[in-house]
N, C-alpha and C positions, 0 to 999 in steps of 0.2 A: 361235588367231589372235592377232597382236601387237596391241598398242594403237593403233599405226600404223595399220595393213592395217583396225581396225575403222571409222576415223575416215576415212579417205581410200579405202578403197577399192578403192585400186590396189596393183598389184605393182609393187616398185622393183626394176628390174634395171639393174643396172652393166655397161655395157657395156665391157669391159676389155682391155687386152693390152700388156705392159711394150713390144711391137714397132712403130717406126712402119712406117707404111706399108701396113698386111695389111687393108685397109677397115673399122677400128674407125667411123669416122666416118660413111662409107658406109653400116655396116650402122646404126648408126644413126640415123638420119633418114631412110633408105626404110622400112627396120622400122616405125619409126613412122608414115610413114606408106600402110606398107601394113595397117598396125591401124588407122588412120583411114578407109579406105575399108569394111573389115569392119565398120563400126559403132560402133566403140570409141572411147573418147577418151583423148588421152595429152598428157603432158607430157613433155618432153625436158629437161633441165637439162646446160647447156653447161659442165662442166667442164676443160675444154681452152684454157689460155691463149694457145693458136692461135685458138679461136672460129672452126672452120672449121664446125662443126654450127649456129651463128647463120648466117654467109653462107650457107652451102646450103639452109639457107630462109628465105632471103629479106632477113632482118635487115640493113641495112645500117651498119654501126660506126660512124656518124653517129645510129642511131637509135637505140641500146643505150643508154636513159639512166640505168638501172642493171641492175647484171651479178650475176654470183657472185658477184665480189670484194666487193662490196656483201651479200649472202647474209653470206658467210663471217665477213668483217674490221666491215664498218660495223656486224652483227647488225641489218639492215633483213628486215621481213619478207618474206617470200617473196611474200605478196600484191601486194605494192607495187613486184615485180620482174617478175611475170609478163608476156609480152607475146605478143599472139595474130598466129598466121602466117596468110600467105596462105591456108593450108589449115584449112577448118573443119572445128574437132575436133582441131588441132595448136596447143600452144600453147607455149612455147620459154622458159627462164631463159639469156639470153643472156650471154656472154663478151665478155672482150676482153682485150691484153696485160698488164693492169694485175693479171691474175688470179697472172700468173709470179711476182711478190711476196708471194704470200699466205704463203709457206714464210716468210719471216724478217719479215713482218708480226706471224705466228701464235706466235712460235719464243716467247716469254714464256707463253702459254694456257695454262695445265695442260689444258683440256679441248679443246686443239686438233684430236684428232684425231675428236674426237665433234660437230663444228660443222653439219654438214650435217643429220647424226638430229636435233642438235636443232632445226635450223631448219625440218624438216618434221612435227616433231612439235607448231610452234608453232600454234597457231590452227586453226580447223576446216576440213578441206581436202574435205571432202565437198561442199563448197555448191560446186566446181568439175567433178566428178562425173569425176574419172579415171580409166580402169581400165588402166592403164599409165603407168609413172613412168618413164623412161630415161635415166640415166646416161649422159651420153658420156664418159668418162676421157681423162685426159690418155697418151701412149704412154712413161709410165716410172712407175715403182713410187713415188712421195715422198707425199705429206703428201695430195695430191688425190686420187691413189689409194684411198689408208688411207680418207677420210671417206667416198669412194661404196663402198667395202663394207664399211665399219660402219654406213651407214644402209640400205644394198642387203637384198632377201630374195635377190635371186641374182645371178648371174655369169653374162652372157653372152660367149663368147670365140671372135673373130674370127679363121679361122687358116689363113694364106696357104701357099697350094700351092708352098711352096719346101724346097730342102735348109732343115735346121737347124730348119722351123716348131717341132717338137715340145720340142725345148730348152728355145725361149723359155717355153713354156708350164709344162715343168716347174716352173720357177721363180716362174711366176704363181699353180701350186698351192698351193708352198709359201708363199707370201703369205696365199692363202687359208686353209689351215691354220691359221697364226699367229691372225691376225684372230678366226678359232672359237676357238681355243684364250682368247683373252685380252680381246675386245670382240662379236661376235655372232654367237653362238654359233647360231645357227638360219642362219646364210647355207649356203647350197647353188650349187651349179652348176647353171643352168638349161641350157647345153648350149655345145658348139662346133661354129660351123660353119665348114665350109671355101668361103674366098673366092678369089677371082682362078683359075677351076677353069677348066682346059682339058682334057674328056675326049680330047683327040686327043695330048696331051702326058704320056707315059712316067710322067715326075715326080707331075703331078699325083693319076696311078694309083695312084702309090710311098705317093704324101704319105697320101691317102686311105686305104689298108690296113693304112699304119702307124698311123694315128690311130684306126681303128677297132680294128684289133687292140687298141693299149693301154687307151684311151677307151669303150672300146665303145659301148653306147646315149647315152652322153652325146652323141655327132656327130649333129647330126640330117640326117634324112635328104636335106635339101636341100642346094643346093649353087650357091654365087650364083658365075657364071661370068666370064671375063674377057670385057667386053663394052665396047663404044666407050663405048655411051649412057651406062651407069654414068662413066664418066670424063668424060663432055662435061657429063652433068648440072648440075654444081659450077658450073661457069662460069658458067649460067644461073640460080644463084641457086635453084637448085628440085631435089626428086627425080625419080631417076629416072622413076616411077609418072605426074609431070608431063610430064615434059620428052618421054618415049617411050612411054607408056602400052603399047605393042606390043612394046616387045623385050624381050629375051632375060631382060636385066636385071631389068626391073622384073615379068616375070613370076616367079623366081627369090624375091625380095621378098615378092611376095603369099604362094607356097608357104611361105615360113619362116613369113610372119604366122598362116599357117592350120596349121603344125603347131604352134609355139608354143602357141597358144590349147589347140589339140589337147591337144596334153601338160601342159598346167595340168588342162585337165578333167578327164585320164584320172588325175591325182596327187588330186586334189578327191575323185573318185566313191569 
């Protein structure tokens, strides 16, 4: 076990995908908090200089009085950035546009691309009691990418039932790849699942068979569906699991949060 993982606790998973659009954000922040209703506690850390994972819970860009960009660029501690969501047991390092500069902020750093490991290796993160770290990534490979899986134990990858999904990902691998090869060297793929799923749509059968065909156990075996709630959620500032406790959606959520955990224990035992 890392020196990280003894001190905090939690697992850091980078929720990734160079793709916008395929519910990277989404599955982040119901994720979360459908681990927060199982018992757990998690932080989320908004790497996305959209800051659409602060809005969707809750955060209002008036009340972000320090962000990432502050993490990254000011080297302000992480403690001093945290801010608790509506949801007890969710707690959020918020964003905001300011975050889009960090690349030619940082472009001098020699150690710019190790900024985030170190800022979560700073001070003792146990007295927060997380057992869940989550990355939301920005949707293209640059410099925010690199830092959430050089400080990530894994890679979760969000992957939309369309022509071309498997492409994108190709190319996500080989980032991951690199990364092992040359900064951290124990990252793994925690799994991909497939979002925006319409079992009544051809395609999404297509997408699904192809990705298990190549991917195999890595797809897990849930499957978050194209659902209104999931897409109205946002608007409300809340997840899914809030907003529609009953649909489709946020039942979809729970099941990833419960095989997830699943398949940490069964890699543990």
């Amino acid at each position: 076990m890392s020196e990280l993982n003894k001190r905090s606790r939690a697992r850091i998973i980078a929720v990734a995908n160079q793709k916008g659009g395929v519910g990277k954000t989404t599955t982040a922040i119901n994720l979360a908090a459908a681990l927060v209703e199982i018992g757990l506690k998690v932080l989320v850390i908004d790497l996305d200089p959209q800051g659409n994972a602060s809005t969707g819970l809750g955060v209002e860009a008036e009340d972000r009085r320090a962000t990432t960009y502050d993490l990254l660029v000011e080297n302000m501690p992480l403690a001093d950035i945290i801010q608790k969501t509506t949801i007890d047991g969710l707690d959020i390092v918020p964003a905001t546009v300011d975050l889009s500069s960090a690349d030619i902020a940082l472009i001098s750093n020699e150690k710019r691309s190790f900024l985030l490991r170190e800022a979560l290796r700073r001070g003792d993160l146990s007295e927060f009691g997380w057992d869940y770290i989550l990355i939301d990534c920005p949707p293209s490979l640059n410099l925010l990418t690199v830092n959430a899986m050089i400080a990530a134990d894994s890679i979760l990858v969000p992957l939309q039932s369309e022509f071309f999904a498997l492409e994108g990902v190709s190319q996500l691998m080989l980032t991951i790849r690199e990364v092992r090869q040359t900064a951290n060297a124990d990252l793994r793929i925690e799994g991909v699942v497939l979002t925006m799923y319409d079992k009544r749509n051809n395609l999404s059968l297509l997408v699904e068979q192809d990705a298990r065909k190549h991917l195999g156990d890595l797809v897990f075996e849930t499957r978050i569906p194209r659902n209104v709630r999931v897409s109205e959620a946002p608007s409300f500032a809340m997840p899914v699991l809030s907003y529609d406790s009953n649909s489709k959606g946020a039942m979809a959520y729970r099941s990833l949060a419960k095989e997830l955990v699943s398949r940490r224990k069964a890699v543990a035992a």
